[in-house]
C-alpha positions in Angstrom: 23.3 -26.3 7.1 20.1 -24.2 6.0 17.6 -27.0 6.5 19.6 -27.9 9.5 18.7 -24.4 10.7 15.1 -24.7 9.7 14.0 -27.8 11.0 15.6 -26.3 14.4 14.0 -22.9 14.3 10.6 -25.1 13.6 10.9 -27.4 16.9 9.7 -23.9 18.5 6.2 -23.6 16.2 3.6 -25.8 17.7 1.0 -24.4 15.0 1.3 -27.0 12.1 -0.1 -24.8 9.1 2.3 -21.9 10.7 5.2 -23.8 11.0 4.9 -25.2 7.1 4.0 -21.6 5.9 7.4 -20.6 7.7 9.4 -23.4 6.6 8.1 -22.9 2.9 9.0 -18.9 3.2 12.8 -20.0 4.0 13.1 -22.7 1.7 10.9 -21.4 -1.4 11.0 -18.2 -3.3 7.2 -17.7 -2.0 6.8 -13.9 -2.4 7.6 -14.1 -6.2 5.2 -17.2 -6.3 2.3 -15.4 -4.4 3.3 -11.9 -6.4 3.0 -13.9 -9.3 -0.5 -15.6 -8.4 -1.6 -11.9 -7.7 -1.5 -11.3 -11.7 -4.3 -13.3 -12.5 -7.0 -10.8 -10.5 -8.3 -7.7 -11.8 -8.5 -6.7 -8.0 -6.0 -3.4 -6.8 -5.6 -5.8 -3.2 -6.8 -9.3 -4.2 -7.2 -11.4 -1.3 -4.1 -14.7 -0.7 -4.7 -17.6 1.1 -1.9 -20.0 1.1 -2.0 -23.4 2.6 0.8 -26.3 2.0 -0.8 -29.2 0.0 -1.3 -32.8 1.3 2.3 -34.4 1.6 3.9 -31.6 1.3 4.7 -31.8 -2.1 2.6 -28.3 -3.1 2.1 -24.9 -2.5 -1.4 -24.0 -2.5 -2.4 -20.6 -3.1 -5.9 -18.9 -3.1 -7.0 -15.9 -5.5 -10.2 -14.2 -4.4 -12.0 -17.5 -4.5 -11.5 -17.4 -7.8 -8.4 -19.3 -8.8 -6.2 -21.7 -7.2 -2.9 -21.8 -8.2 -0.3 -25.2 -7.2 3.3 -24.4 -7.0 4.9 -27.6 -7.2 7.4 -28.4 -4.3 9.6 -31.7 -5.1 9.6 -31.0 -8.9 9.6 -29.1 -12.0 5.6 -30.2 -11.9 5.7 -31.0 -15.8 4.9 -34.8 -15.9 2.3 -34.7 -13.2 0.6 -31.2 -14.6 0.6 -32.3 -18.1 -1.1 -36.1 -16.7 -3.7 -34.6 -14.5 -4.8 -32.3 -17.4 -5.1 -34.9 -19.9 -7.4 -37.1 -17.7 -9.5 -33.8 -16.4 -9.9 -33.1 -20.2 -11.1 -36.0 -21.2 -13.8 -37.0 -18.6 -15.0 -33.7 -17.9 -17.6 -33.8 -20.9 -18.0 -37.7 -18.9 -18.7 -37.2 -15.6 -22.0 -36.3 -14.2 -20.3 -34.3 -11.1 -18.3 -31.0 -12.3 -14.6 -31.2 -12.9 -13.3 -28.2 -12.7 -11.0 -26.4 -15.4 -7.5 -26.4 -15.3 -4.7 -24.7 -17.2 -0.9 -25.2 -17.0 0.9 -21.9 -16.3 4.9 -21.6 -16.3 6.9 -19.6 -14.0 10.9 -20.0 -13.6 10.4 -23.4 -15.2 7.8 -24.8 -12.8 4.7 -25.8 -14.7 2.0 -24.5 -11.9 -1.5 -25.9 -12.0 -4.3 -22.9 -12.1 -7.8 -24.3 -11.3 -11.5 -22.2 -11.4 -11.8 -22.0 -7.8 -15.1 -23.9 -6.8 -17.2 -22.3 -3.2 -18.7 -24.6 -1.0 -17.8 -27.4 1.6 -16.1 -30.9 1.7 -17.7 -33.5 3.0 -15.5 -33.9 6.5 -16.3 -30.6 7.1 -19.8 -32.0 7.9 -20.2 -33.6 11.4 -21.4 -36.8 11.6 -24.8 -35.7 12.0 -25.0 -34.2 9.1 -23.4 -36.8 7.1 -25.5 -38.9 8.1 -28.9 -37.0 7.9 -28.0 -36.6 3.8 -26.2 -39.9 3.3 -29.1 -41.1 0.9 -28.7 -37.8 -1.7 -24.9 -37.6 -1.3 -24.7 -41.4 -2.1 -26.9 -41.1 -4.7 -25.0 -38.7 -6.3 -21.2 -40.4 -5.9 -22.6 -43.9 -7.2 -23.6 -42.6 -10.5 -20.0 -40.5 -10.9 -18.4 -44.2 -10.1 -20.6 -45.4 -12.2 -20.2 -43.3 -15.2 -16.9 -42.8 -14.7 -15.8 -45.6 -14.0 -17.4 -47.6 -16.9 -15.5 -44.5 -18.7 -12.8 -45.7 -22.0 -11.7 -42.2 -23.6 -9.2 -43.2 -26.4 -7.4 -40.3 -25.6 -6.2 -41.6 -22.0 -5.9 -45.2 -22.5 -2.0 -44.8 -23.1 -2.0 -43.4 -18.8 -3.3 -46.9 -18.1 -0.4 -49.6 -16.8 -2.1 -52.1 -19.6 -4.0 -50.0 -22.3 -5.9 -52.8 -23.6 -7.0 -53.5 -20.1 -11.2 -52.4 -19.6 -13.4 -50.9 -17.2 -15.5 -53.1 -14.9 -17.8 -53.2 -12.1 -15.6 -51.3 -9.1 -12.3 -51.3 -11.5 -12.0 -48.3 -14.0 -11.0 -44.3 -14.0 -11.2 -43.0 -10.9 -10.2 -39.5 -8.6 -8.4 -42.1 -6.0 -8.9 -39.8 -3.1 -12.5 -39.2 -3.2 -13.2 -38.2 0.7 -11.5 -34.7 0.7 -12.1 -33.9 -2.4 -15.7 -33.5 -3.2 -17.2 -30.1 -2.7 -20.5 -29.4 -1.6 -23.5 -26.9 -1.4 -24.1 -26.5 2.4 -27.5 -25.6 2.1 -28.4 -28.1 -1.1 -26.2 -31.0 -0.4 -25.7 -31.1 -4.2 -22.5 -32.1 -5.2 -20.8 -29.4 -6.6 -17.3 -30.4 -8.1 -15.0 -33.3 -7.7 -11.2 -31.6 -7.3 -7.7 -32.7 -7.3 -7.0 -35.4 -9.8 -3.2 -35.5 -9.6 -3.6 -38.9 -8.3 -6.0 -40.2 -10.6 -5.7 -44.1 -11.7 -7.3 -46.4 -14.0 -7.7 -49.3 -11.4 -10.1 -50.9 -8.9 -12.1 -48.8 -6.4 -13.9 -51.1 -4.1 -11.5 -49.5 -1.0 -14.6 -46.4 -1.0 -16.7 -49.0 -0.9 -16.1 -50.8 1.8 -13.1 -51.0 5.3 -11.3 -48.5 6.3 -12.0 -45.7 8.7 -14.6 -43.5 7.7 -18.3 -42.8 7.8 -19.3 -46.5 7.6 -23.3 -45.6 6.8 -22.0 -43.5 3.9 -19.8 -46.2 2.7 -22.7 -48.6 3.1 -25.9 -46.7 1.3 -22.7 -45.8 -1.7 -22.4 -49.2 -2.5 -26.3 -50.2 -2.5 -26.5 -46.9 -4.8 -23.4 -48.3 -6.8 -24.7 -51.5 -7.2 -28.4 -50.7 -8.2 -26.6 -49.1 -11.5 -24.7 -52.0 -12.4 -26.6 -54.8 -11.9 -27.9 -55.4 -14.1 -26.8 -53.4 -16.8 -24.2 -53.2 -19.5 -20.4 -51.4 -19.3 -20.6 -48.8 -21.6 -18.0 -48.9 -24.3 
């Protein structure tokens, strides 16, 4: 009958983020959650943002720009905390493009994922312009973090693989799997700051960034030229 009385009350909030900020505050002990993300700043009045994460299966919660804290929605958040900080571990020392650090922190038996919070902007919040203006340096940059990445083995991860004998290869190996929202970047640089969100993370083929899809095809095009110059010729790395 609750939800029933939620999904009601909701028909009447045309604002998205608003309506899944007040169907989250109904459903979800979210005071406690943000009172409890509050602890980690020195601050007297830190500054919350709180946004639902993609699916829906998240809350997303902002400290001072310095911390991001992910209250899991649809689970207990163990299994996919304790997976996403085993890869991030073990290719940050890898990759060429900054992974930021993560620790597991428990509240009321949810395993909540606290990330160094990283300043700058993604890549869709460029217009297409823009995009396009830097699509040399910015594919530059994201063909050698396929590239090393991707050619990538750590021992430590090979048991999160579906076949853990199976190896890396040109466009098949660790990858972010959702790279197009989720690499910052320095407005005024166009460096690459930090590649986020890894919860989806596969060992498996990535030739989908490469080429289809919707998307910024003239990025997608000077990516794979980039990608290709590294590997051909030239030897996966063991």
């Amino acid at each position: 009958m609750k939800k029933l009385l939620v999904n009601i009350l909701c028909v009447f909030i045309p604002n998205k983020h608003k309506r899944h900020m007040f169907r989250l505050r109904l459903n979800y002990p979210i005071y406690k959650w943000i009172q409890f993300a509050k602890s980690f700043s020195s601050a007297r009045n830190p500054r919350i943002r709180c946004t639902c994460g993609y699916r829906g299966v998240n809350l997303v919660v902002n400290v001072d720009d310095k911390y991001v804290l992910k209250f899991p929605l649809k689970t207990n958040g163990v299994e996919i905390a304790t997976r996403e900080k085993r890869i991030t571990d073990a290719l940050r020392p890898i990759s060429p493009i900054k992974i930021p650090k993560m620790e597991i922190v428990y509240f009321d038996d949810l395993a909540i994922r606290k990330y160094e919070c990283v300043r700058g902007i993604g890549f869709h919040d460029l217009d297409r312009a823009e995009q396009n203006a830097h699509v040399d340096k910015i594919a530059r940059q994201l063909a050698r973090f396929f590239y090393v990445v991707g050619t990538a083995d750590p021992k430590e991860i090979r048991d999160l693989k579906n076949n853990k004998n199976e190896k890396p290869s040109i466009m098949h190996g660790w990858n972010q799997n959702d790279l197009w929202d989720n690499f910052i970047i320095n407005p005024r640089t166009f460096d690459i700051i930090a590649m986020i969100d890894w919860e989806e993370a596969v060992f498996g083929d990535f030739y989908r960034f490469f080429v289809g899809g919707t998307g910024n095809g003239l990025m997608k095009r000077a990516l794979l030229r980039e990608y290709l110059k590294l590997c051909v010729p030239g030897p996966i790395r063991k």
